[in-house]
C-alpha positions as CSV (number, residue, x, y, z in Angstrom):
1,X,-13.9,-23.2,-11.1
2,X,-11.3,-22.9,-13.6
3,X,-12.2,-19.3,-14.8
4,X,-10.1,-16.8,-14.7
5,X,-9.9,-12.9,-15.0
6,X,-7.1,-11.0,-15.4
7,X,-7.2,-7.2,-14.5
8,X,-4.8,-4.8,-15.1
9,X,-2.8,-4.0,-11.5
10,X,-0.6,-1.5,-10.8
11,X,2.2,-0.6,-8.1
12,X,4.0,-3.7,-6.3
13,X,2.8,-6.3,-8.4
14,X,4.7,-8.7,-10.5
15,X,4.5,-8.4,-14.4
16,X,4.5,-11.8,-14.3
17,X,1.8,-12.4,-11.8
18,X,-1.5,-12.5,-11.9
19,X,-5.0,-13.8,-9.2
20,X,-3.7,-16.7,-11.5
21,X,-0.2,-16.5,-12.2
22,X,1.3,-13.8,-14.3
23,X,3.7,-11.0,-13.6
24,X,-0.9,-5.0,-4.7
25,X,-13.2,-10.3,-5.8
26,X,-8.1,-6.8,-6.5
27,X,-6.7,-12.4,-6.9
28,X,-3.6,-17.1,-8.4
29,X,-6.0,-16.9,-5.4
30,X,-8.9,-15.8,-7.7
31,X,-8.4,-12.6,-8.6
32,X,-5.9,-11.2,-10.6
33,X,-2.7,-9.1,-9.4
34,X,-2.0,-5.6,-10.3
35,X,0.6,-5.5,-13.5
36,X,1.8,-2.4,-14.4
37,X,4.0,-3.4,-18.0
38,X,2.2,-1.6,-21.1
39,X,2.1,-5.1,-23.0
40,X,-1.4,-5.4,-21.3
41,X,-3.0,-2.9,-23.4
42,X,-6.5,-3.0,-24.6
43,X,-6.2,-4.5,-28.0
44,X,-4.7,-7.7,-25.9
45,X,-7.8,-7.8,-23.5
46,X,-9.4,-7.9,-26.4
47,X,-7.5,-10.5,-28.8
48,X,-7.3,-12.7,-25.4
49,X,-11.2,-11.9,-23.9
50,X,-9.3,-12.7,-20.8
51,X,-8.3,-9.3,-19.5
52,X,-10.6,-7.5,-17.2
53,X,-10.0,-3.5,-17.4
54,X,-9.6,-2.5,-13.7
55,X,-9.2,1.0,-14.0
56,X,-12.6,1.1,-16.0
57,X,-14.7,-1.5,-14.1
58,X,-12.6,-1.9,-10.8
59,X,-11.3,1.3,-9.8
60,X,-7.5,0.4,-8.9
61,X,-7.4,-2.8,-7.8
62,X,-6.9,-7.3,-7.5
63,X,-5.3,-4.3,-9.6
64,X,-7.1,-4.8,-8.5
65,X,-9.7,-8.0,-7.6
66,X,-6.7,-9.7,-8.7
67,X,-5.0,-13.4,-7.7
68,X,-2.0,-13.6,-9.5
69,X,-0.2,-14.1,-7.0
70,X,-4.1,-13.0,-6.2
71,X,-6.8,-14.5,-8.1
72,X,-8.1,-11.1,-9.2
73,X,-5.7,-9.3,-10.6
74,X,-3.6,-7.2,-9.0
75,X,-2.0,-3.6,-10.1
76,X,0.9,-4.6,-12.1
77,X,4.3,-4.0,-11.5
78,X,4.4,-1.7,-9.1
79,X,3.9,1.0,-11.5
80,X,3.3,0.8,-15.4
81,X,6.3,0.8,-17.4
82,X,7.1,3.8,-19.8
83,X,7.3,6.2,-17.6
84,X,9.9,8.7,-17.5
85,X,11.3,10.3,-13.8
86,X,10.6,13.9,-13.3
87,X,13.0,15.2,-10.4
88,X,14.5,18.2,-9.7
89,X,18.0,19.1,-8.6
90,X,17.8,20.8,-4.8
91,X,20.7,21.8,-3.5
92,X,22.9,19.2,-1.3
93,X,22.4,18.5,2.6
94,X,24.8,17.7,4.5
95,X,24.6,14.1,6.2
96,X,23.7,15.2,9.5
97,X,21.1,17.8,7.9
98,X,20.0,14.4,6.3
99,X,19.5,12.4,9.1
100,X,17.5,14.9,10.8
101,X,15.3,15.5,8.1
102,X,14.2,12.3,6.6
103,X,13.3,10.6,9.7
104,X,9.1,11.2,9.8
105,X,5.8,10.2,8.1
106,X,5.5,11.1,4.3
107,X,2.8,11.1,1.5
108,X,2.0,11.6,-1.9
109,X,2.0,9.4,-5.4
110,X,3.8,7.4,-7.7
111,X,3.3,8.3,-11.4
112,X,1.8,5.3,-13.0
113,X,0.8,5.0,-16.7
114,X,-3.1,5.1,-15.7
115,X,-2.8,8.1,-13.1
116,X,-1.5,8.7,-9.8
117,X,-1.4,5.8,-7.1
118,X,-1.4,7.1,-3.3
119,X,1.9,5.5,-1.1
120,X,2.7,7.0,2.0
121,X,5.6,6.0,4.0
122,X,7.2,6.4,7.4
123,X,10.8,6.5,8.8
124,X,11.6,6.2,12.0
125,X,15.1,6.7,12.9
126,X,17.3,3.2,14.7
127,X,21.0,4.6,15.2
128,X,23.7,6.3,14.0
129,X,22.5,7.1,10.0
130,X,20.4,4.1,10.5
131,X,16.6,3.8,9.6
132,X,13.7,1.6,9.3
133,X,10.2,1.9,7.8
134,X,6.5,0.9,7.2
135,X,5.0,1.5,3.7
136,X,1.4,1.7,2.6
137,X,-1.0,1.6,-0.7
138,X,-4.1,0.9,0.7
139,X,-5.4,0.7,-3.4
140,X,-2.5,-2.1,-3.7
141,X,-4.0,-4.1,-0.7
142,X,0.0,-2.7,0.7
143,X,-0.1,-1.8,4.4
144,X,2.1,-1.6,7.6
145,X,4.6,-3.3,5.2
146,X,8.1,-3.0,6.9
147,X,11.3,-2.8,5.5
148,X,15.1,-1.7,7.2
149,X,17.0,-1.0,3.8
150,X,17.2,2.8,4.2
151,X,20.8,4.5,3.0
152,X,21.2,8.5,3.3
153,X,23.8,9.6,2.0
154,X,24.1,13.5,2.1
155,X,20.6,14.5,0.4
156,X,20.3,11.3,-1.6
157,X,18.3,8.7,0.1
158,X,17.4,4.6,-1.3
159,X,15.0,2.4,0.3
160,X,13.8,-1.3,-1.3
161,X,10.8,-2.6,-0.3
162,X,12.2,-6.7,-0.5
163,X,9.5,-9.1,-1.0
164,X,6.7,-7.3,-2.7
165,X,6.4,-8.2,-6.5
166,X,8.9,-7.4,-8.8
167,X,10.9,-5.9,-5.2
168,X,10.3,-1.5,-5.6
169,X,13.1,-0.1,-5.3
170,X,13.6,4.0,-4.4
171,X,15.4,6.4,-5.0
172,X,15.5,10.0,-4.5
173,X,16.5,13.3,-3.4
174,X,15.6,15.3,-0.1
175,X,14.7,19.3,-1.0
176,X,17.1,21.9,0.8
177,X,14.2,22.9,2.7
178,X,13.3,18.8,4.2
179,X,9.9,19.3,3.0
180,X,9.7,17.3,0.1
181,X,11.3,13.9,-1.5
182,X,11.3,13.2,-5.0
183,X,12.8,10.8,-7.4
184,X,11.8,7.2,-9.2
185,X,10.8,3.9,-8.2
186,X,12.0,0.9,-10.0
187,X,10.5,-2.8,-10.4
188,X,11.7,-4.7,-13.2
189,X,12.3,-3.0,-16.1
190,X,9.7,-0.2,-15.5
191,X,10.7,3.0,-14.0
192,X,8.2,5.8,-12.5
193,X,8.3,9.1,-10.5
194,X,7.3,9.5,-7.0
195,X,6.8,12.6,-4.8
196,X,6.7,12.4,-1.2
197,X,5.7,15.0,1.2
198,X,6.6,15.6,5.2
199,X,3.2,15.8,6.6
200,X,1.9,14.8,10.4
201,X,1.0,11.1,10.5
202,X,-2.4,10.9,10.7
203,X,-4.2,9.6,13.5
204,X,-6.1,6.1,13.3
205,X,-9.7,6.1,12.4
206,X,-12.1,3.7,11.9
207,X,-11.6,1.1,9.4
208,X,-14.7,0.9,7.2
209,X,-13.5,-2.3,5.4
210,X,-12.4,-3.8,8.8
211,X,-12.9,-7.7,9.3
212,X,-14.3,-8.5,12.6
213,X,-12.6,-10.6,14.7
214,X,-15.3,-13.3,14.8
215,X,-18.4,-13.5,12.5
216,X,-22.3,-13.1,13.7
217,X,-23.8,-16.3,14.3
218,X,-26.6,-17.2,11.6
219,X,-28.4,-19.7,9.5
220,X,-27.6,-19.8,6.0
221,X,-25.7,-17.9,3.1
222,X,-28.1,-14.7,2.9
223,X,-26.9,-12.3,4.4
224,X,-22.7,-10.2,4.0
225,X,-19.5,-11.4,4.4
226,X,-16.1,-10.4,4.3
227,X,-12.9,-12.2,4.0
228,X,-9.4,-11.6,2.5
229,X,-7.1,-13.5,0.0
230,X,-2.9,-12.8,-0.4
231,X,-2.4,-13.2,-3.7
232,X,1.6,-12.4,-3.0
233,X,3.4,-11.4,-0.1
234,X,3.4,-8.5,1.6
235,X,-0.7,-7.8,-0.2
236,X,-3.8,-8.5,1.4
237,X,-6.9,-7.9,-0.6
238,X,-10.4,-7.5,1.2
239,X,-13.4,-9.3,-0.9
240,X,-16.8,-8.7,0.5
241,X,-19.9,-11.5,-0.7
242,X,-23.5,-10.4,-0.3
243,X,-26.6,-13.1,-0.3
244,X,-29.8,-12.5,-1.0
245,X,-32.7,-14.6,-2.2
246,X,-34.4,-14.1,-5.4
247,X,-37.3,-13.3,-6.6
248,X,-37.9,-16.9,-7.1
249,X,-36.4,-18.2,-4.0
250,X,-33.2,-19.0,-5.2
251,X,-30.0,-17.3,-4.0
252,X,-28.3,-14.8,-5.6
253,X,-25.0,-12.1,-4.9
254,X,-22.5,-10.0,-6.1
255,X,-19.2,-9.4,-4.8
256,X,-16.7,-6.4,-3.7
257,X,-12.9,-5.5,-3.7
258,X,-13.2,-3.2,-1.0
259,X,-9.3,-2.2,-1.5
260,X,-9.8,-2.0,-5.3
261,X,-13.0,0.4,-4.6
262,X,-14.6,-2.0,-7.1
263,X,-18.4,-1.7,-8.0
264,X,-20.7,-5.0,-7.0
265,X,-19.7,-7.9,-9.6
266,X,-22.5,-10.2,-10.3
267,X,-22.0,-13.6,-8.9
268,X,-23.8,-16.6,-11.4
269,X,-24.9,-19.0,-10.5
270,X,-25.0,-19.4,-6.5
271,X,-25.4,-22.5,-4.7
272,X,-26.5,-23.8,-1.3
273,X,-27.0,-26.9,-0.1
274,X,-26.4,-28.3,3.2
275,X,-24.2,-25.7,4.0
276,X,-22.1,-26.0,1.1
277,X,-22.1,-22.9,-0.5
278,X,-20.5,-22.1,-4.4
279,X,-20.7,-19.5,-6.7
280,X,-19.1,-18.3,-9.9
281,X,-18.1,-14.7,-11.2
282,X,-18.1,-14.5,-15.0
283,X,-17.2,-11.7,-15.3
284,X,-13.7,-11.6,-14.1
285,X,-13.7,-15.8,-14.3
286,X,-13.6,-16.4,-10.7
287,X,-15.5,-18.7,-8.5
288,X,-15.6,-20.2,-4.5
289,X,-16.4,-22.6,-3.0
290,X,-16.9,-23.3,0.9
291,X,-19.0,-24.6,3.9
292,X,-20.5,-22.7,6.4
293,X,-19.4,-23.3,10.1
294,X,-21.6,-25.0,12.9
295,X,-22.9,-22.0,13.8
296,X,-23.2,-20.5,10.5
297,X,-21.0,-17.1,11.3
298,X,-17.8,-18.3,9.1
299,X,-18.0,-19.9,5.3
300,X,-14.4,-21.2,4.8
301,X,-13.1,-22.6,1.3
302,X,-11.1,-21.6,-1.7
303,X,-11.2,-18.6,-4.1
304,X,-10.0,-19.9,-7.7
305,X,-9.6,-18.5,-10.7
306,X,-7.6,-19.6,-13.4
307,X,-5.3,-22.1,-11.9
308,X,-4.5,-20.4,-9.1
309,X,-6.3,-21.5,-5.7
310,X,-6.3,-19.2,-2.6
311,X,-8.1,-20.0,1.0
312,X,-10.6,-17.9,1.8
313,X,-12.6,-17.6,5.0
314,X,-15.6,-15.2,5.1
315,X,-17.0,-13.8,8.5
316,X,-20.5,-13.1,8.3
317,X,-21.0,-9.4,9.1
318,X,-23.7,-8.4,12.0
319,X,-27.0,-6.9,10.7
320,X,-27.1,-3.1,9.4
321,X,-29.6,-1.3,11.5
């Protein structure tokens, strides 16, 4: 289980992270973190056959199914580097206009080297010219992720979200009108636009990648699981394992990023045998390995890849239908 992948990750990760160790199966769990730094271009997946394009086979994400701090690979630095900030100049607020205009839920993107990443934040006002905040991207494995560092000064306003990779920092400039923010996130050396814009917060839905509380009881692998790995804090990546039995009776499965919207990655070869269960995934050099529970609704054990090691517990899903 020493394979590893490394896919190309993009907002909060570490350049020197990886779902093995570089720097938000999309983890040094198993699949590699997000990196957003141009020096993992093509031509060095190539030179290295250890880079696993998740833009072109995992749609961001581990950035991915990252482990870097994830196994899979997470998005890179936050954002790739390169990038050059497109603001605009709107006229100053007063404080007090300020304060009363960037308390509220926004979205919109952040300008990465590969295309636009979806972040949507929300203020919510503490005192006098004080704020705090949750921040998502859901394609990073980011969400609910709180931070207090808020500073308004006039239309200017800074927030840092501390303890993701590479720790984003913001900072931009309120429109005349309130509607809009704008300015550039930084993380490491790599700097890249963002646009927020005031909208309602939406209200909660359903979560179609949701991990039930407790798995349904069962005997055996066959069947689909779910479970999550943190490559880093502050990410949570949602893996999904289906089992089925082969043609010639032998098990076989693919695996999902659900946050990385990846497409089914062929697991080979799959073991069971008295309720240890293995498997290996060439393609991005991953692997796990676990038992199944007494009652056969959880298989707990260890996502690797490279040689980083992650727990992992998968809770078997109830059947469709």
């Amino acid at each position: 289980m020493s394979r590893i992948a490394r896919i190309k990750a993009r907002p909060f990760e570490n350049p020197d992270t990886e779902f093995s160790e570089k720097s938000a199966l999309s983890a040094q769990s198993a699949v590699k973190i997000p990196n957003c730094s141009e020096s993992d271009n093509r031509s060095e997946a190539a030179e290295r056959g250890q880079r696993f394009d998740a833009e072109q086979d995992l749609p961001s994400p581990v950035a991915p199914l990252p482990l870097n701090p994830p196994m899979m690979k997470l998005p890179r630095p936050f954002l790739l580097a390169g990038l050059t900030l497109v603001t605009s100049c709107p006229a100053l607020l007063l404080a007090a206009d300020a304060a009363k205009t960037v308390t509220g839920y926004w979205e919109g993107t952040i300008t990465a080297q590969r295309g636009e990443v979806p972040f949507a934040i929300e203020f919510v006002a503490t005192g006098d010219n004080a704020w705090k905040g949750t921040a998502e991207c859901l394609p990073q494995g980011v969400r609910n992720f709180a931070f207090d560092s808020t500073k308004v000064n006039g239309a200017a306003v800074e927030f840092a979200l501390t303890g993701l990779p590479g720790d984003p920092r913001f900072k931009g400039s309120l429109a005349a009108d309130g509607a809009t923010l704008a300015g550039d996130v930084t993380q490491g050396d790599n700097v890249m636009p963002f646009r927020l814009t005031r909208t309602p917060k939406p209200a909660p839905k359903a979560d179609p990648h949701a991990i039930p509380a407790k798995g349904e009881a069962g005997k055996g692998a066959t069947g689909q699981w779910r479970g999550a790995i943190s490559p880093v804090p502050g990410v949570e990546l949602r893996l999904q394992a289906n089992f089925e039995a082969g043609s010639d009776g032998k098990p076989t499965g693919h695996v999902l990023s659900l946050d990385q919207g990846s497409p089914p990655i062929a697991m080979e070869p799959v073991t069971e045998k008295d309720g240890a269960v293995q498997f290996d995934v060439p393609r991005i050099r991953g692997g796990f390995n676990g038992m199944l529970n007494a009652d056969g609704s959880e298989l707990a054990g260890e996502w690797t890849q490279g040689n980083r090691t992650t727990p992992l517990t998968f809770k078997r899903l109830a059947p469709k239908g």
